[in-house]
C-alpha positions in Angstrom: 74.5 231.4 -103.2 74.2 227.9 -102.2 77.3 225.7 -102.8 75.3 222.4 -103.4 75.5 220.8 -106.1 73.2 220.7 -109.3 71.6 217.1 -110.3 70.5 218.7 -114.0 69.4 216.0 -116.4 69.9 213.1 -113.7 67.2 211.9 -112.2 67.1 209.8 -108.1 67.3 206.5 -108.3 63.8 205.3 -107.0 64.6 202.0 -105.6 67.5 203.8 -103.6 68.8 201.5 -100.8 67.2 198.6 -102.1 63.6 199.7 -102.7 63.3 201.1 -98.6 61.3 203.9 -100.6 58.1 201.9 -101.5 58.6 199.4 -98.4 58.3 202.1 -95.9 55.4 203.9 -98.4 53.7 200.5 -98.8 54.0 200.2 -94.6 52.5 203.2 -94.2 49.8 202.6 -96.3 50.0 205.7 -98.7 48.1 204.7 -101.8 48.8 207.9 -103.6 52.8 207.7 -103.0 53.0 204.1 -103.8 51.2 204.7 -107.2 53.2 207.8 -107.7 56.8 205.3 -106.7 55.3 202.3 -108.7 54.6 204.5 -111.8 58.6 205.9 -111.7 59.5 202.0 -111.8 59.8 201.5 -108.4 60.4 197.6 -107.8 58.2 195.5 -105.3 60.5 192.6 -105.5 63.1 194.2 -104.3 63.9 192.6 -100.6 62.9 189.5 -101.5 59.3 191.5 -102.5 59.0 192.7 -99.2 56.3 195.3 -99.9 54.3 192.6 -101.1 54.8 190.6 -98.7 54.0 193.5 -95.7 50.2 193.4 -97.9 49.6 189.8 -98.0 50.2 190.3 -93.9 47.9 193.3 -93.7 45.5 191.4 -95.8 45.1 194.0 -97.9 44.5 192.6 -101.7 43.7 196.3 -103.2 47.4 197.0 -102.6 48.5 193.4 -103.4 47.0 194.0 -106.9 48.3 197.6 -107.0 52.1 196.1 -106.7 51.0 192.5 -108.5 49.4 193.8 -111.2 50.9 196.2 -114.1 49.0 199.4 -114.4 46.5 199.5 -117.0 46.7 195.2 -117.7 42.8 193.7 -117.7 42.4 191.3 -115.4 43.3 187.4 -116.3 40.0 185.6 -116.0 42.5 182.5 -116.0 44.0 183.5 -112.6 40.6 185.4 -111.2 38.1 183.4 -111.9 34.7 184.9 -111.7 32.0 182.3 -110.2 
């Protein structure tokens, strides 16, 4: 029997030492896991929004708007413009 012990009814803290979780996901570039983080509140701005920041560098705007953006929001035609 294995003396560890039980976490019953708590739940891990997501942005565990200070949000390295999605930086390191985001880094990596695993959409799936950064969806999955983002949807159990992970926080891009934590760091000083590093994650965001690592895919403005990358120049990656699918994953900008992914951490920008809150799941399921239309998109602001005031910020977006279409031409």
């Amino acid at each position: 029997m294995s003396s560890a012990p039980r976490l019953e009814g708590q739940r891990p803290d997501i942005d565990a030492h200070n949000g390295y979780p999605l930086v390191h996901t985001v880094s990596a570039g695993t959409v799936p896991l950064v969806c999955f983080l983002l949807e159990h509140s992970a926080s891009p701005r934590q760091r000083d929004a590093l994650a965001v920041r690592i895919v403005i560098k990358r120049r990656d705007l699918s994953m900008v708007c992914l951490l920008v953006e809150p799941p399921g929001a239309p998109p602001d035609e005031t910020t977006f413009p279409i031409f």
